[in-house]
VEXMAR-227391 format. One record per residue: x, y negated, z negated of N, C-alpha, C in turn; residue number from 1; residue in three letters. Coordinates in Angstrom, 3 decimals. Example, Ala and Ser with C-alpha at 12.3 -4.5 7.8 and 13.67 -1.06 7.14 Angstrom:
<node n_px="13.190" n_py="5.690" n_pz="-7.800" ca_px="12.300" ca_py="4.500" ca_pz="-7.800" c_px="13.200" c_py="3.300" c_pz="-7.800" seq="1" type="ALA"/>
<node n_px="12.850" n_py="2.250" n_pz="-7.080" ca_px="13.670" ca_py="1.060" ca_pz="-7.140" c_px="12.900" c_py="-0.030" c_pz="-7.870" seq="2" type="SER"/>
***
This chain:
<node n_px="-44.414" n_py="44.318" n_pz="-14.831" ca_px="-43.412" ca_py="43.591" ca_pz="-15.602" c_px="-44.047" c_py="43.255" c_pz="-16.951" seq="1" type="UNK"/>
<node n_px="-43.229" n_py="43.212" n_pz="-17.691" ca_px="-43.930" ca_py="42.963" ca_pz="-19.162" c_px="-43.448" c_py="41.497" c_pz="-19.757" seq="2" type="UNK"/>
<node n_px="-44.359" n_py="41.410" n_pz="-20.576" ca_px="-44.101" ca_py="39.717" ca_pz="-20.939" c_px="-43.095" c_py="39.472" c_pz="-21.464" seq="3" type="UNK"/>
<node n_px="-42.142" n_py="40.171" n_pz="-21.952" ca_px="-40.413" ca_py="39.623" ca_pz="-22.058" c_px="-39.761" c_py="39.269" c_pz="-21.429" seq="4" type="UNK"/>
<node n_px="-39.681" n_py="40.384" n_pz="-20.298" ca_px="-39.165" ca_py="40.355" ca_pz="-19.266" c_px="-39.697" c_py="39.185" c_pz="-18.256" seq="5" type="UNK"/>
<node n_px="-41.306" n_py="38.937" n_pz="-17.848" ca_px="-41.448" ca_py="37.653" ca_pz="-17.535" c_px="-40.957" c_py="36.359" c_pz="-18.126" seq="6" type="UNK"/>
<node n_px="-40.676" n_py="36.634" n_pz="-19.583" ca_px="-40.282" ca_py="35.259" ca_pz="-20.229" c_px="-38.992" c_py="34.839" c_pz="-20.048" seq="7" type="UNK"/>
<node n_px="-37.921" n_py="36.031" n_pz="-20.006" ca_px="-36.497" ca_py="36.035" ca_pz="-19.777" c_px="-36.303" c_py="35.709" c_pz="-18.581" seq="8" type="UNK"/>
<node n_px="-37.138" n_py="35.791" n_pz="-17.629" ca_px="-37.218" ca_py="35.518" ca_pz="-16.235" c_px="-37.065" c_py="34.029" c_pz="-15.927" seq="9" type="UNK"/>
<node n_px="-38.397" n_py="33.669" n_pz="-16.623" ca_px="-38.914" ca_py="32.106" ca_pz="-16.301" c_px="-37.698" c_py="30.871" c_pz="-17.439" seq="10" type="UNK"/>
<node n_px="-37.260" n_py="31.698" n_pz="-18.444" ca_px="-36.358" ca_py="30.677" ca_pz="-19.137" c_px="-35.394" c_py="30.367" c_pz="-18.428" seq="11" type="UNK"/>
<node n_px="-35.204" n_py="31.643" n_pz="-17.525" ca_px="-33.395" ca_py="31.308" ca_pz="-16.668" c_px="-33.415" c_py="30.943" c_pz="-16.008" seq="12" type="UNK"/>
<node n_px="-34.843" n_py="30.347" n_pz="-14.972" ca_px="-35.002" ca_py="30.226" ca_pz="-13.730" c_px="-34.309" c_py="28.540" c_pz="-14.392" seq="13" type="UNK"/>
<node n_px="-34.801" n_py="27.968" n_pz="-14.786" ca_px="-34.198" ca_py="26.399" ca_pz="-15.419" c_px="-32.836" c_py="26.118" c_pz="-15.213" seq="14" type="UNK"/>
<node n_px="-32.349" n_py="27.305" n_pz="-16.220" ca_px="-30.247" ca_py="27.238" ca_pz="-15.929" c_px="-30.170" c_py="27.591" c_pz="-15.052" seq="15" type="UNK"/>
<node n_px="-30.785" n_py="28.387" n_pz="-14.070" ca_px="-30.020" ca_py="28.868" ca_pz="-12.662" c_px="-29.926" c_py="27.692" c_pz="-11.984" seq="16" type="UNK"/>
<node n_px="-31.226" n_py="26.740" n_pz="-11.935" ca_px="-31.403" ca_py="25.673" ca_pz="-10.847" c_px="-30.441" c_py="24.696" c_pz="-11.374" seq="17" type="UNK"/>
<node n_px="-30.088" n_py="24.230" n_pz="-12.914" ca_px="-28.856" ca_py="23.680" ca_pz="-12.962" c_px="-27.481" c_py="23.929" c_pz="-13.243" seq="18" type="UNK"/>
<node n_px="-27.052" n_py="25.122" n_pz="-13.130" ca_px="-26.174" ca_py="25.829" ca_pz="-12.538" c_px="-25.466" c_py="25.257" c_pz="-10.734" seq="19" type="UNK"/>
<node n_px="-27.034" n_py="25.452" n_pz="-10.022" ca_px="-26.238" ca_py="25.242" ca_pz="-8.805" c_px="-26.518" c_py="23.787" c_pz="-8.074" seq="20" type="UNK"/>
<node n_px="-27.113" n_py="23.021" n_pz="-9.206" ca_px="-26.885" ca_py="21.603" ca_pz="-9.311" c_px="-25.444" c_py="21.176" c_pz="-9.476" seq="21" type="UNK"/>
<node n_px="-25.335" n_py="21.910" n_pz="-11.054" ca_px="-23.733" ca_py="21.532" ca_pz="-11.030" c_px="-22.643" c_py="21.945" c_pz="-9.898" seq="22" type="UNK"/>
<node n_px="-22.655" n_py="23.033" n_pz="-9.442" ca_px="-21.993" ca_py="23.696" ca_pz="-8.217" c_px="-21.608" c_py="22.277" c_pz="-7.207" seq="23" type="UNK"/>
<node n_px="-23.655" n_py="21.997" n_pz="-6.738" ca_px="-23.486" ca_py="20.934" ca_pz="-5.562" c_px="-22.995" c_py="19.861" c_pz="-6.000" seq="24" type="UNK"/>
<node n_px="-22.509" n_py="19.235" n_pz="-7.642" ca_px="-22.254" ca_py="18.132" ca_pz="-7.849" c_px="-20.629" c_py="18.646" c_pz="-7.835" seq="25" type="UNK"/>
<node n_px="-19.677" n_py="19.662" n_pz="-8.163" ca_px="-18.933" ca_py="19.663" ca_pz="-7.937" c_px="-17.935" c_py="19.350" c_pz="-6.601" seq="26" type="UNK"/>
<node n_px="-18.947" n_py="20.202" n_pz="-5.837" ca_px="-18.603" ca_py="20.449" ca_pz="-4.440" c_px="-18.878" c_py="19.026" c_pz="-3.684" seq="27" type="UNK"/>
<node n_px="-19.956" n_py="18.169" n_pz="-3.841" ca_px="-19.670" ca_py="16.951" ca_pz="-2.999" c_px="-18.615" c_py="16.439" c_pz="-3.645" seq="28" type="UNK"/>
<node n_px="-17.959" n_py="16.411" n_pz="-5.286" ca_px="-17.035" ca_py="15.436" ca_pz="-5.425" c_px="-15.931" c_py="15.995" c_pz="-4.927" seq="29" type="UNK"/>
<node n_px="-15.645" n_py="17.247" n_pz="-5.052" ca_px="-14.402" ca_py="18.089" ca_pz="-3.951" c_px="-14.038" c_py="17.399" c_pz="-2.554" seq="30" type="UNK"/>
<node n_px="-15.683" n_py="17.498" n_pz="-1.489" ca_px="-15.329" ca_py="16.784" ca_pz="-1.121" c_px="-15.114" c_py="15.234" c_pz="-0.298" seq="31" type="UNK"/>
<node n_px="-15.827" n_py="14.612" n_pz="-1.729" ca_px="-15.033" ca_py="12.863" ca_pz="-1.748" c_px="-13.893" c_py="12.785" c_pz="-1.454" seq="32" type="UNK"/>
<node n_px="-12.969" n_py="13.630" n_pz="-2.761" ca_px="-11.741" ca_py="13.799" ca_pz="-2.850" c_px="-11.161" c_py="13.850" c_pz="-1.794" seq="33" type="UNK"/>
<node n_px="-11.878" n_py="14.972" n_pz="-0.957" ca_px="-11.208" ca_py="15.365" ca_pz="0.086" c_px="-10.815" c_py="14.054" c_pz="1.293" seq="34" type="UNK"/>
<node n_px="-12.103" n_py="13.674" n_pz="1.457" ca_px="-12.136" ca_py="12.196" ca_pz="2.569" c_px="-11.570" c_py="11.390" c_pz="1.850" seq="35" type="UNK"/>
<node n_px="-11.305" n_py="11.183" n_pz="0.773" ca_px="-10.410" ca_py="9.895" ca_pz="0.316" c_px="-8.839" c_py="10.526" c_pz="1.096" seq="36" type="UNK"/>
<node n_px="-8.311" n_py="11.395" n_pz="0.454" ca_px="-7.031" ca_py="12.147" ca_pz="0.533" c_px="-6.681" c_py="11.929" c_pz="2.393" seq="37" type="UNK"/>
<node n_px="-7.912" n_py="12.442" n_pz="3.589" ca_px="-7.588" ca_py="12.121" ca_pz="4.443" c_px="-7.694" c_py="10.949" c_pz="4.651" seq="38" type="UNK"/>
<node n_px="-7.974" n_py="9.953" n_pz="4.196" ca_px="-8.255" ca_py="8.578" ca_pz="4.387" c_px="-6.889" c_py="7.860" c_pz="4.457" seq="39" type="UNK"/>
<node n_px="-6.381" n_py="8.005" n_pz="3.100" ca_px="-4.916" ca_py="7.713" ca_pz="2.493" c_px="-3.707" c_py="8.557" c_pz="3.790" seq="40" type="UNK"/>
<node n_px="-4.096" n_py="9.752" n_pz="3.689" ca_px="-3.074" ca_py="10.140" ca_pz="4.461" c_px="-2.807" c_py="9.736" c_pz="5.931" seq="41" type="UNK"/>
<node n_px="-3.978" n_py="8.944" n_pz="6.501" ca_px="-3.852" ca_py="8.841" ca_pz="7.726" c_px="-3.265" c_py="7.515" c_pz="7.702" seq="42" type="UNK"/>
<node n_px="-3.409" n_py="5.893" n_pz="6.873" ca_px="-3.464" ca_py="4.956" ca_pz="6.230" c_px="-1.368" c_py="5.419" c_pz="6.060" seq="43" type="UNK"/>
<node n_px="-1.030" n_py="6.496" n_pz="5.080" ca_px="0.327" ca_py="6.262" ca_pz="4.879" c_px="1.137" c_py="6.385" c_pz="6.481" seq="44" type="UNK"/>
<node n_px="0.435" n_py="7.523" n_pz="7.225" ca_px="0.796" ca_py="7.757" ca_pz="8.605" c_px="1.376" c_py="6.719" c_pz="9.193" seq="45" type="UNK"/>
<node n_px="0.162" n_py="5.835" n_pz="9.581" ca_px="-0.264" ca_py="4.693" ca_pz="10.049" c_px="1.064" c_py="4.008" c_pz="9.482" seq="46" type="UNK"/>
<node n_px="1.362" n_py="3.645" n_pz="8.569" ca_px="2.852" ca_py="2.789" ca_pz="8.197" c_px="4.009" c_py="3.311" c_pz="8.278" seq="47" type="UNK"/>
<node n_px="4.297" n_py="4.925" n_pz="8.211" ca_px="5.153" ca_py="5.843" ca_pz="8.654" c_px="5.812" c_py="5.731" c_pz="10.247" seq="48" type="UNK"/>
<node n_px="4.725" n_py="5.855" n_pz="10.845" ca_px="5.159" ca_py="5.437" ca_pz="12.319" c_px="5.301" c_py="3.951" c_pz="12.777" seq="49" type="UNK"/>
<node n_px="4.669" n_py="3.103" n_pz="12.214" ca_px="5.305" ca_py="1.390" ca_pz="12.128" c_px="6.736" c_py="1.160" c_pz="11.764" seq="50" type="UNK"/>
<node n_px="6.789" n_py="1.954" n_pz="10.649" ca_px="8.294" ca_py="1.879" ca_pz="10.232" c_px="9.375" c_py="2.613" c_pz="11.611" seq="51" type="UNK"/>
<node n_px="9.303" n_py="3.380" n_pz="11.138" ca_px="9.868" ca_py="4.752" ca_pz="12.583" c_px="10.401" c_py="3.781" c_pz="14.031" seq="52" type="UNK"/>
<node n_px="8.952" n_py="3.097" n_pz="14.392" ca_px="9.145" ca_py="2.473" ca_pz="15.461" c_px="10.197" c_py="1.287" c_pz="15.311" seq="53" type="UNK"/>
<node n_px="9.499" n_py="0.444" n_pz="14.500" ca_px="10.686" ca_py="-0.891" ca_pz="14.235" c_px="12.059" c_py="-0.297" c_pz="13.655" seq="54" type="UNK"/>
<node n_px="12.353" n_py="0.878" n_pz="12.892" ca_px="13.483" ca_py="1.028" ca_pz="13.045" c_px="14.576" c_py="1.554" c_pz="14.302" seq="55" type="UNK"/>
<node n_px="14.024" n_py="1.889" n_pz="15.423" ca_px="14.060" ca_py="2.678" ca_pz="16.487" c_px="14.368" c_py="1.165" c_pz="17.644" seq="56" type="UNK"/>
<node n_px="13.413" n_py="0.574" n_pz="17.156" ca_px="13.457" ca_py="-1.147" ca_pz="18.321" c_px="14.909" c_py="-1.777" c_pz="17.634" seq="57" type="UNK"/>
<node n_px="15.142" n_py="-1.527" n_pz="16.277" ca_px="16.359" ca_py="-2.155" ca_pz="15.571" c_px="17.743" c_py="-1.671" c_pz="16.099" seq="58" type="UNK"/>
<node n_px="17.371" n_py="-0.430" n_pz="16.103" ca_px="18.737" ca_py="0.729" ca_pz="16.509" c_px="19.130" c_py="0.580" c_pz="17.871" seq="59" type="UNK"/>
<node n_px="18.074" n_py="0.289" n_pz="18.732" ca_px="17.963" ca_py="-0.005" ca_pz="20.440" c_px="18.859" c_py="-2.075" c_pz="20.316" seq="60" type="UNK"/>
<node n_px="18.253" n_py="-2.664" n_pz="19.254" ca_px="19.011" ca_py="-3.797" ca_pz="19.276" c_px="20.632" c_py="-4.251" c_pz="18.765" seq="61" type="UNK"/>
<node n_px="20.470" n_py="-3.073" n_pz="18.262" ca_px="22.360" ca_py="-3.215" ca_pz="17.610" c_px="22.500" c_py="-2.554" c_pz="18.842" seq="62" type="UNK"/>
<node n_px="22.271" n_py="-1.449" n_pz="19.794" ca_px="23.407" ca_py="-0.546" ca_pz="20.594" c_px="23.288" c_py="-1.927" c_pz="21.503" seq="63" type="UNK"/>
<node n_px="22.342" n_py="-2.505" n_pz="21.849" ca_px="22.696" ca_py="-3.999" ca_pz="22.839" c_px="23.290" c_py="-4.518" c_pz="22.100" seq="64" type="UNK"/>
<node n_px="23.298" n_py="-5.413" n_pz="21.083" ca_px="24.521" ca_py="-6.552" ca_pz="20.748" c_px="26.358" c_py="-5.745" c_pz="20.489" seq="65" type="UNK"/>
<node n_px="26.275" n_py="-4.375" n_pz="20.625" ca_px="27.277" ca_py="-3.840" ca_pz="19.984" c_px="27.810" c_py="-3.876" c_pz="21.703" seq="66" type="UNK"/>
<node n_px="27.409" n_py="-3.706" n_pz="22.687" ca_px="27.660" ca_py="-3.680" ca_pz="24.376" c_px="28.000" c_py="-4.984" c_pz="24.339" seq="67" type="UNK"/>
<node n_px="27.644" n_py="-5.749" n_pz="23.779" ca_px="27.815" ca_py="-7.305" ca_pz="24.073" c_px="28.620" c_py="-7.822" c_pz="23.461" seq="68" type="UNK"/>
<node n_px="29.242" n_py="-7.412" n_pz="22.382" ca_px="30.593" ca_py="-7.877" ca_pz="22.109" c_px="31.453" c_py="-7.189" c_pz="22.715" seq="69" type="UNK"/>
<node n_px="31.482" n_py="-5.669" n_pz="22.855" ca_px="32.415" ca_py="-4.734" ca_pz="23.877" c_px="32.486" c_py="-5.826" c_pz="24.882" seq="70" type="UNK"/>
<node n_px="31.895" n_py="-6.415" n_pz="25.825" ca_px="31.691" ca_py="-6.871" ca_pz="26.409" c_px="32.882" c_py="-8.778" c_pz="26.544" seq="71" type="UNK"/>
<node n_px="32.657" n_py="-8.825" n_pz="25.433" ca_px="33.149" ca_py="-10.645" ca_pz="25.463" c_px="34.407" c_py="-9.627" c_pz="25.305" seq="72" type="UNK"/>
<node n_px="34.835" n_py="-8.792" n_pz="24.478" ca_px="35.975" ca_py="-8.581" ca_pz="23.845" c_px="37.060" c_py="-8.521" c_pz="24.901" seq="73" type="UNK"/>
<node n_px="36.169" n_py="-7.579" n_pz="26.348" ca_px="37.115" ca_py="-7.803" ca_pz="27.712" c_px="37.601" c_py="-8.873" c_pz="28.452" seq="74" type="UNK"/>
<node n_px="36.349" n_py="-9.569" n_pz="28.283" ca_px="36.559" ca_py="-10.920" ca_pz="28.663" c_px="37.901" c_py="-11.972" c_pz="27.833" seq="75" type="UNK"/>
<node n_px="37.172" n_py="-12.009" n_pz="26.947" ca_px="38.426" ca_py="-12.457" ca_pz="25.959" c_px="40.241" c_py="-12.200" c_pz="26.183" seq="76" type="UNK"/>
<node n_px="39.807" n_py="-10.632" n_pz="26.605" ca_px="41.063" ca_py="-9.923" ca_pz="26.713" c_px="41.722" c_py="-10.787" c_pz="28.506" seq="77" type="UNK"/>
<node n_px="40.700" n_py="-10.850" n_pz="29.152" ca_px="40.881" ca_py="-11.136" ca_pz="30.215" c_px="41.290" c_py="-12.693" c_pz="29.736" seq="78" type="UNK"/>
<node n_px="40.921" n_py="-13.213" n_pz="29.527" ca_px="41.040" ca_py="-15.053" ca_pz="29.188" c_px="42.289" c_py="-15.326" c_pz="28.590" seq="79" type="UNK"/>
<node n_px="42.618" n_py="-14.971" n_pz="27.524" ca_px="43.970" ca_py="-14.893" ca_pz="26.935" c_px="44.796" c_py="-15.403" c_pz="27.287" seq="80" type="UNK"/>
<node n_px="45.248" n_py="-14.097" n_pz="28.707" ca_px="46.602" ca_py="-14.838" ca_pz="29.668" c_px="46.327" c_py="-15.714" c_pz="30.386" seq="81" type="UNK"/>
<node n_px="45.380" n_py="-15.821" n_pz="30.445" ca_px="45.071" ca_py="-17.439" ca_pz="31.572" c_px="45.187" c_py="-18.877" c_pz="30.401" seq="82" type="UNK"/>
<node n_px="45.362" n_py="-18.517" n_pz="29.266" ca_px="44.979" ca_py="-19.602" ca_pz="28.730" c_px="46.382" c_py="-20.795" c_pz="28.529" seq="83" type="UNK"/>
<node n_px="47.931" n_py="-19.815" n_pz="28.516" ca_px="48.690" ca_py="-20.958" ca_pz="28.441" c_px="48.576" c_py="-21.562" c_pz="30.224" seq="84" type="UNK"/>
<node n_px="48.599" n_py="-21.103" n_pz="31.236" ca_px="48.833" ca_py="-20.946" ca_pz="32.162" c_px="47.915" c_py="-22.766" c_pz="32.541" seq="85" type="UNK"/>
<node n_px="46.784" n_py="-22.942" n_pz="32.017" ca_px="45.848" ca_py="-23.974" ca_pz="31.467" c_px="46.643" c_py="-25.153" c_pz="30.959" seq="86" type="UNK"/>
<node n_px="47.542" n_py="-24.612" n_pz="30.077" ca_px="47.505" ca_py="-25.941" ca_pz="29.041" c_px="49.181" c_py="-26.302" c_pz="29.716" seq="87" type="UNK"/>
<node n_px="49.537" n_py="-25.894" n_pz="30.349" ca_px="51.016" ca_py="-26.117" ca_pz="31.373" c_px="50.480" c_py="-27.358" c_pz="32.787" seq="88" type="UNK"/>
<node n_px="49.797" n_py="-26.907" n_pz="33.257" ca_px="49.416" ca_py="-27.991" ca_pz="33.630" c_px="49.051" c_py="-29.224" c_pz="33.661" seq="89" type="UNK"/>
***
C-alpha cells in the first residue's frame, strides 16, 4: 500500500466511526419514539375501553329503567279503573 492510499485510509477511518455514531444516535431516538408512541397508545387504550365499558353499564341502565316504567305504565293502566270504584265508597 502506498502512503496515499494509507493516508486516505486513516483520514476516513474518523468519519466512518462518526457516521455510525450518528446512525446509533438516530436509531436509539427512533426508538424512544417508538416506546413513547407505545406508551401513549396503550395509556389512550386504557381510556378507550373505560369509556366503552361505562357506556355499555349506561345502556344496560336505561334498558332497566325503560322496563320499569313499561312496567308502572301497566300498573297504572291496571289502577285507573279501580280508582273511582275507591272514592264511591
Amino acid at each position: 500500500m502506498n502512503k496515499t492510499a494509507l493516508r486516505l485510509t486513516l483520514c476516513s477511518l474518523p468519519l466512518l466511526s462518526l457516521s455510525s455514531f450518528a446512525t446509533a444516535n438516530d436509531l436509539n431516538s427512533a426508538r424512544n419514539v417508538e416506546a413513547q408512541t407505545i406508551t401513549q397508545s396503550a395509556q389512550s387504550q386504557t381510556r378507550i375501553n373505560k369509556s366503552s365499558d361505562k357506556a355499555f353499564e349506561l345502556k344496560s341502565d336505561i334498558a332497566m329503567l325503560e322496563q320499569e316504567v313499561a312496567n308502572l305504565e301497566v300498573y297504572e293502566n291496571i289502577c285507573k279503573p279501580l280508582l273511582p270504584i275507591k272514592k264511591k265508597r
